[in-house]
Each structure stands twice: as structure tokens, then as C-alpha cells.
C-alpha positions as CSV (number, residue, x, y, z in Angstrom):
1,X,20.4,-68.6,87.2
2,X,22.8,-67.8,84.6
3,X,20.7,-66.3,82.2
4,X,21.4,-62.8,82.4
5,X,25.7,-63.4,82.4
6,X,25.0,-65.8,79.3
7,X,23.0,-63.2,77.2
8,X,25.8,-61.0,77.8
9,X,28.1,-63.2,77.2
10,X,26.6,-64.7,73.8
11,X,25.9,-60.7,72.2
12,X,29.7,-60.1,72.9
13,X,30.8,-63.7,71.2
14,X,28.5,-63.6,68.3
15,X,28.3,-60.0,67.7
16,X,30.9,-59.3,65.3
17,X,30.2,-62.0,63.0
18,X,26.4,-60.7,62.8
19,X,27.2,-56.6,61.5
20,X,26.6,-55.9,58.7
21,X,27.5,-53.0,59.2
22,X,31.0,-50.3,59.2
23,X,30.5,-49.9,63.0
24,X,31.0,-52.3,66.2
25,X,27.6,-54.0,68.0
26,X,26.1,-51.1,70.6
27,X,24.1,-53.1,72.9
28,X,21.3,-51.8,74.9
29,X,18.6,-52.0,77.8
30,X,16.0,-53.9,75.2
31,X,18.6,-56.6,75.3
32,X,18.5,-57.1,78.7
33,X,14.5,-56.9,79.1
34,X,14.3,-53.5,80.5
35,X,12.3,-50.8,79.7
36,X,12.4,-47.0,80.4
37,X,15.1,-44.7,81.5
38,X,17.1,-47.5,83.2
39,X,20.1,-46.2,84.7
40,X,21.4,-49.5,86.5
41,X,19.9,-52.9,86.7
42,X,21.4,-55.4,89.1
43,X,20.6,-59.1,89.0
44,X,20.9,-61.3,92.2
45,X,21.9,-64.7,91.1
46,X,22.5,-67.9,92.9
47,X,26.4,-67.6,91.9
48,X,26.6,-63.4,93.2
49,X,25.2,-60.5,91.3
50,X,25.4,-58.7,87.5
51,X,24.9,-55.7,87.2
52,X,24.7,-53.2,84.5
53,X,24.9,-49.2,84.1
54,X,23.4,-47.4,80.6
55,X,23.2,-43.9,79.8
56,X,20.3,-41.6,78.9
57,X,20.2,-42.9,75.6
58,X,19.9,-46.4,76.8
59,X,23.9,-47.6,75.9
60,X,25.5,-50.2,77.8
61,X,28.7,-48.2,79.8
62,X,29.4,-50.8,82.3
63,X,28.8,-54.1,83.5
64,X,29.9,-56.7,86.8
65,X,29.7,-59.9,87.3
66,X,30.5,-60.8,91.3
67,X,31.4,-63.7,92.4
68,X,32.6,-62.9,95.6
69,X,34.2,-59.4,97.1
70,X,37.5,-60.7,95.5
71,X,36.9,-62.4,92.4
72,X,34.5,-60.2,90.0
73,X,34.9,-59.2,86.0
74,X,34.7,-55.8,85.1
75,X,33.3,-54.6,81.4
76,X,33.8,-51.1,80.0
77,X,32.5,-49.3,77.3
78,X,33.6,-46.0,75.7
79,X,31.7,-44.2,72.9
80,X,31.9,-41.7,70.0
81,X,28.9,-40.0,69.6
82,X,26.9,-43.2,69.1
83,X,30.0,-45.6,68.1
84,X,31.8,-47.7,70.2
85,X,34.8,-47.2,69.9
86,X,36.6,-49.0,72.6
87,X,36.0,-52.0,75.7
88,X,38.3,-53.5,78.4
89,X,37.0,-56.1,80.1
90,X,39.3,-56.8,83.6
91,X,39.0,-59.7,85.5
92,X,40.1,-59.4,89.1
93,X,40.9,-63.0,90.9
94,X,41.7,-63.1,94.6
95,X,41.4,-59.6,95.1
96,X,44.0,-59.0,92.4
97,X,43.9,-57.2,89.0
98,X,44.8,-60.7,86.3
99,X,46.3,-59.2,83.8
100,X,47.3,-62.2,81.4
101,X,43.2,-62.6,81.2
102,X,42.2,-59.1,80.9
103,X,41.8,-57.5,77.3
104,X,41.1,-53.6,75.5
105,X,39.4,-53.6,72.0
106,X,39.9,-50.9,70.1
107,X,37.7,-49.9,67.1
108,X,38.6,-47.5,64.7
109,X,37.2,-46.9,61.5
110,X,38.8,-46.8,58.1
111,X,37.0,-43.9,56.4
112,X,39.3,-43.5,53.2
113,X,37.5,-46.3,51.8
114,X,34.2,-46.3,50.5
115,X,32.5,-48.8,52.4
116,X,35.2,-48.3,55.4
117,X,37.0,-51.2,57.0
118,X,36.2,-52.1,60.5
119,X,39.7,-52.6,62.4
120,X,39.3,-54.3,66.2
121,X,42.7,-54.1,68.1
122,X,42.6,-56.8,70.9
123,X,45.7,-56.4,73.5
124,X,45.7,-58.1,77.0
125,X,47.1,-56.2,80.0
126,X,50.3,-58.0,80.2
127,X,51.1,-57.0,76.0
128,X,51.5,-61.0,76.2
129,X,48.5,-61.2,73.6
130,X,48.2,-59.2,70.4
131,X,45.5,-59.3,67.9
132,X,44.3,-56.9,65.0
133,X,41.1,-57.9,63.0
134,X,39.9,-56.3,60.0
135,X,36.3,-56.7,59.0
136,X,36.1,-56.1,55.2
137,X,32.5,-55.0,53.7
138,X,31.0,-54.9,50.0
139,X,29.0,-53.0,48.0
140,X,25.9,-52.8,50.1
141,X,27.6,-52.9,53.6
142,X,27.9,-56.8,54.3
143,X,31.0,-58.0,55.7
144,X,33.0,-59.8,53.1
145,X,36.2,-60.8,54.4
146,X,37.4,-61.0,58.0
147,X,41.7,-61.0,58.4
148,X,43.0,-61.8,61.9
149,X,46.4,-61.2,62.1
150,X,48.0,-62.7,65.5
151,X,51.3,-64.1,66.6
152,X,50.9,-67.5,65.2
153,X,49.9,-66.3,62.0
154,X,47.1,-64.8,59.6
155,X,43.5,-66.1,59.4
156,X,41.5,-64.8,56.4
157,X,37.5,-65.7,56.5
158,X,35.9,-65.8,53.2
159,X,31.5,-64.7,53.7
160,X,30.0,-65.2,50.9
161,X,26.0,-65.2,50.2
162,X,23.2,-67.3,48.2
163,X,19.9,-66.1,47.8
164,X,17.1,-68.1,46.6
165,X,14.0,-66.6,46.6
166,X,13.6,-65.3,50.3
167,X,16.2,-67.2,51.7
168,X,19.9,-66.3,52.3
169,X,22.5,-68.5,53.0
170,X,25.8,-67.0,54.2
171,X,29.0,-69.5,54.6
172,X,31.8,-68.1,56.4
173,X,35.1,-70.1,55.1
174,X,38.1,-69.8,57.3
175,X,41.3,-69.8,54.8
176,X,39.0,-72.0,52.5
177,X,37.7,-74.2,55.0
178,X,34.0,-74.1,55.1
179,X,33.4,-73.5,59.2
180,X,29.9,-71.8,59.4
181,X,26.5,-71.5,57.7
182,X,23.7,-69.6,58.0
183,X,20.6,-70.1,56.4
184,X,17.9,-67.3,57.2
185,X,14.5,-67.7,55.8
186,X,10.4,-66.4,56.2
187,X,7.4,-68.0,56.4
188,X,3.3,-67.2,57.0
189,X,2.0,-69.3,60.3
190,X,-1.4,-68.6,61.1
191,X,-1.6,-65.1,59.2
192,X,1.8,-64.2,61.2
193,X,5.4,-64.0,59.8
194,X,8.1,-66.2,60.9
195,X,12.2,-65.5,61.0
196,X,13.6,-68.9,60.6
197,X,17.5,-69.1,61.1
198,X,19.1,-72.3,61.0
199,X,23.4,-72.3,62.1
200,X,25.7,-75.3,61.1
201,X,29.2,-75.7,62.6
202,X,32.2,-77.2,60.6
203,X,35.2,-78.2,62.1
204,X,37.8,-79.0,58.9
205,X,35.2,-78.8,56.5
206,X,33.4,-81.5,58.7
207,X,29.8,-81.2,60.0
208,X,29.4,-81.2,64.0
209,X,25.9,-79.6,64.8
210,X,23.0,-77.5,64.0
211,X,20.7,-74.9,65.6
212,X,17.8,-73.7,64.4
213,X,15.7,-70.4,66.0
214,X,12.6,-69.6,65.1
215,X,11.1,-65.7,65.8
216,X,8.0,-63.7,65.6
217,X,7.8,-60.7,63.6
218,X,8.6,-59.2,67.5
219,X,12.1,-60.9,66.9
220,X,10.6,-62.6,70.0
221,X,12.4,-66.2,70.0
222,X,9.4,-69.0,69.7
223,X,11.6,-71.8,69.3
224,X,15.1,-73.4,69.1
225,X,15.9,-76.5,68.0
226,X,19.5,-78.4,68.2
227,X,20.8,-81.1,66.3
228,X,23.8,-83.6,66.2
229,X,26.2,-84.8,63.2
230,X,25.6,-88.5,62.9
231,X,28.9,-89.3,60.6
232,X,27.6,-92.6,60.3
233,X,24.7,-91.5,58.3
234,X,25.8,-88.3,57.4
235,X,23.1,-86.4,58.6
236,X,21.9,-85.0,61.6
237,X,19.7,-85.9,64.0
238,X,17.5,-83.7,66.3
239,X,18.6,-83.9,69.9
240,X,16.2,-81.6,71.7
241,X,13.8,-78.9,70.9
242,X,12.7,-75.9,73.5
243,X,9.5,-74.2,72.9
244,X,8.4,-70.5,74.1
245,X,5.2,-68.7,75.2
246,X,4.6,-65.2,76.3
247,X,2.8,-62.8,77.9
248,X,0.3,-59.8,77.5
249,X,3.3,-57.5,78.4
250,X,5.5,-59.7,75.8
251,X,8.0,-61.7,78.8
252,X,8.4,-65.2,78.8
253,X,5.5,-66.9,80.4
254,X,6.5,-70.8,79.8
255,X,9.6,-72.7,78.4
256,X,8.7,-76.5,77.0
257,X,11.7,-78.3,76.6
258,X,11.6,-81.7,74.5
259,X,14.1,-84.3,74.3
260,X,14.1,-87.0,71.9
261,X,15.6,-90.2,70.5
262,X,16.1,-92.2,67.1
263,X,13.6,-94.9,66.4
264,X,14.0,-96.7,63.1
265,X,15.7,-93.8,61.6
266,X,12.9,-90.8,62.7
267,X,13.1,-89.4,66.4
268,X,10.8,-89.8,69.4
269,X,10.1,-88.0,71.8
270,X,11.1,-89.6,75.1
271,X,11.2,-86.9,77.7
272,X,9.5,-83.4,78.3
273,X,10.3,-81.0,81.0
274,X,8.2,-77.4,81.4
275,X,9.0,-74.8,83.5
276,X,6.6,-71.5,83.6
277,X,7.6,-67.8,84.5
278,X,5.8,-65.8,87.2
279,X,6.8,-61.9,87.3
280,X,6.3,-58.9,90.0
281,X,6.8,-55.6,88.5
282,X,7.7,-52.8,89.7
283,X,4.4,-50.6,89.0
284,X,6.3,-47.5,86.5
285,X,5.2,-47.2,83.0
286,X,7.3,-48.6,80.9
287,X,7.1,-51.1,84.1
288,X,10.1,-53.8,84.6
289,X,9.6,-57.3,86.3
290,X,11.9,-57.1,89.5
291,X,11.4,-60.6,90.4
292,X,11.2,-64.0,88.2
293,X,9.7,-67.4,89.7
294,X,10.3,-70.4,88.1
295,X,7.9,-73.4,88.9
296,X,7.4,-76.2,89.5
297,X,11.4,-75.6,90.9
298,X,10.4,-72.2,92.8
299,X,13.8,-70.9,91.8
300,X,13.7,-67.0,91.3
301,X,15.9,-64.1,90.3
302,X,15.4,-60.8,91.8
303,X,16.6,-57.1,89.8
304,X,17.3,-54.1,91.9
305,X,16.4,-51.5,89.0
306,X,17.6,-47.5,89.6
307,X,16.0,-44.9,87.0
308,X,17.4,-41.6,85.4
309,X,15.5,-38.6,86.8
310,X,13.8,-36.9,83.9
311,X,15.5,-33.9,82.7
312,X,14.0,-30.7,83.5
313,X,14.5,-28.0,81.3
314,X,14.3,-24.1,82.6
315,X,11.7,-22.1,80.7
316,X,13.4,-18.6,79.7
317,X,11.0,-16.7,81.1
318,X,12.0,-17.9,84.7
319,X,15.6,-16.9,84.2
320,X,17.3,-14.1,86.1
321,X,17.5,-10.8,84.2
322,X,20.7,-9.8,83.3
């Protein structure tokens, strides 16, 4: 399973377009279902291992994806105080450091401006590959403009925001070419609130598909649904819909997925799968699930989890006299 490596993978690609705030994404243990003074969590996976390291305060400072013992990627993270400020991801391919893949971002922030401009420096190992982006914010601390400055030219991205009511829409326009939306929005089911997010993706101004989450007031994600551009009709079409359940202890306990067809211009459902979560813990408080089964496919995922000693502080009493 490649859910732990595609998690990681998805916070690092979609991060930057989601501050809204002066200062890079910090990820932490929460976002990768661990609890407690986690030091290192490693993940046994069906393609090799992950594996993550966090400090005291519950930062991400390194992770691994393996492969095999020559082929493996390398993430590091470097801090200010709480602030990223800088991450090289290495990828090593027969043994061998690749430098034409390999990358260091570095974030610095622009503090002679009010607001203060974010500036990400992207350079791969080989100083083949240069890029500098600038993240732009308003008033209130929302990005407004994104500039990517790179060999082949400058890219400017345009954000700009609707409100209606409770709903925002935000459009992100790259050099005035409309190529993502996102409309956020709340609703009461059952007595409880709902975060409802639905994503559209452009290409030339031209829609291709949609995705729309829906979350508890736990930011817990209940469902996702993903649609296709029919250009014929000029509309889209839903293609399949995943549904989630949970837990007493708030993990995943079943995944519904639902796949559907168009019949005289509404769709069907014409196939549903299910798969449900079993979890072993392992017994602390917070306590962490070490092992996941999946059924009916008895696949399962197993975590080797290591934990920071707590920090035992020296009364002054109990000091030598001087």
C-alpha cells in the first residue's frame, strides 16, 4: 500500500497553493495518524519501507522511502524556530547520489514588507535547474499573486476570491488563464457541520475534472467525489464516489467506493466495492495502530513506531552544593 508515500507526497504538491499564510507548510505527526511523542515511525509496505523522524515538538525532520538498499529518496527538513526554512529532497538510483533529480528549497522571508513575501528558491544538485517563486499576500494574509521566474520564462498566477454568503470561491489564473477553482462551503447534517470543498482543473481555460471532499467538523474526510468534463455537453459527469466511516478512536474503519455510469443523462450506479480497516495498537496512551488489515483482500501494513523518552527535569534541591 501506497498510502502513507502518497499522503506525503500530496501535502508537499499541494501545500504551497493552500497557505495562507507568510510562512512555508510545517507538517507534522497528526498528518501521518500518529499520536504522542513519536520520534520515528516506519511503514512496511509491499514496495519497501517509509519512514519518518519528528522532533519533540512533533516536526517532520526527515523522511525515506526504500525501495531497495540502492534505490531510496531522502527528504530533509531544516527549521528556524518553528519556520521551515529550507528542504532537499535526494534521490539515490543504483546506489548512486542522481543529482539532475535531486532539489533544495529555500525559504526566506521578506520582512520589509508589511504582509512579507514568501520567496521559495528551488535548485537541483547539478545547478541544471533554477527556480525562484514569490508568493505575494494581501491585506489579511491570503496569497494574492504567485511569480515563478525560471529559465524559460516568467509565470504570474492571479488568486482572486468571491464570497457569497458562507461560501468562498478562490480562482487561481495562470498569466490570465483561468487553471483552478476552489469552492469551499458549510452545511448542518444531522445537527453536525460539514466542510464541503469542491476543486475544478482547467487546462487553457478549458474544463478537465472536478473533486469534491466533504469533512466533519474533525476535518475528518467523509467523502470524495470525482468527476469528468463531458465537452460534448459541457458539463461534468460524476465518475466515482468513495465513502468513509470511523472508529471510536477516530481511524478509518470502512472505505465504500461507488462507481457509476450515464443513463439517459443522470448516472447509475453500476459497481460498488468495500473494503473495511482492522487495527492492533500498540497499548500507550495516546496509543498508535502498528498494524492495518484490509478485508475482504487481507492486505496489511505494519508501523515499527520508536518514542521520545520524557524529559526529566532535576529538582534544585537535589543538585550538588557548590
Amino acid at each position: 500500500m501506497k498510502q502513507f508515500l502518497r499522503m506525503l507526497l500530496t501535502l508537499i504538491l499541494t501545500g504551497l497553493s493552500q497557505w495562507v499564510s507568510a510562512q512555508p507548510e510545517v507538517f507534522k505527526r497528526g498528518d501521518f495518524e500518529l499520536r504522542g511523542p513519536v520520534k520515528t515511525c516506519t511503514v512496511l509496505t509491499d514496495y519497501g519501507e517509509e519512514r519518518f523522524e519528528f522532533d519533540r515538538e512533533g516536526k517532520l525532520l526527515k523522511s525515506l522511502t526504500r525501495y531497495s538498499d540502492t534505490d531510496y529518496e531522502l527528504t530533509h527538513y531544516r527549521y528556524r524556530d518553528t519556520v521551515l526554512t529550507e528542504r532537499r529532497d535526494e534521490v539515490y538510483r543504483d546506489g548512486r547520489f542522481d543529482k539532475s533529480t535531486s532539489f533544495a528549497h529555500f525559504y526566506q522571508i521578506d520582512t520589509l514588507r508589511t504582509q512579507g513575501d514568501l520567496i521559495e528558491k528551488i535548485v537541483s544538485y547539478d545547478q541544471k535547474i533554477t527556480e525562484q517563486i514569490t508568493y505575494k499576500f494581501d491585506s489579511i494574509g491570503r496569497i494574492g499573486r504567485i511569480i515563478r521566474v525560471q529559465k524559460e520564462g516568467i509565470d504570474e498566477t492571479e488568486v482572486v476570491y468571491t464570497s457569497y454568503g458562507a461560501e468562498t470561491t478562490t480562482e487561481y489564473l495562470i498569466n490570465g488563464q483561468l487553471s483552478k477553482s476552489i469552492r469551499t462551503s458549510r452545511k448542518e447534517s444531522s445537527g453536525e457541520s460539514r466542510k464541503i470543498e469542491l476543486r475544478k482543473e482547467y487546462f487553457q481555460g478549458i474544463p478537465q475534472k472536478a473533486i469534491e471532499e466533504v469533512k466533519d467538523a474533525s476535518n475528518r474526510l467523509l467523502e470524495v467525489s470525482n468527476y469528468r468534463f463531458d465537452p460534448a455537453k459541457e458539463e461534468f459527469d460524476l465518475d466515482n464516489q468513495y465513502q468513509y466511516s470511523y472508529n471510536e478512536a477516530g481511524l478509518m474503519s470502512r472505505e465504500t467506493i461507488s462507481y457509476y455510469r450515464m443513463e439517459s443523462g443522470k448516472p447509475k450506479v453500476s459497481r460498488v466495492s468495500e473494503k473495511d480497516f482492522i487495527y492492533q495498537t500498540d497499548g500507550r496512551t495516546p496509543e498508535n495502530w502498528i498494524k492495518k488489515i484490509v478485508t475482504p483482500q487481507n492486505a496489511y501494513t505494519t508501523r515499527k513506531i520508536a518514542y521520545y523518552e520524557p524529559v526529566v527535569e532535576q529538582q534544585a534541591d537535589s543538585l550538588p552544593k557548590q
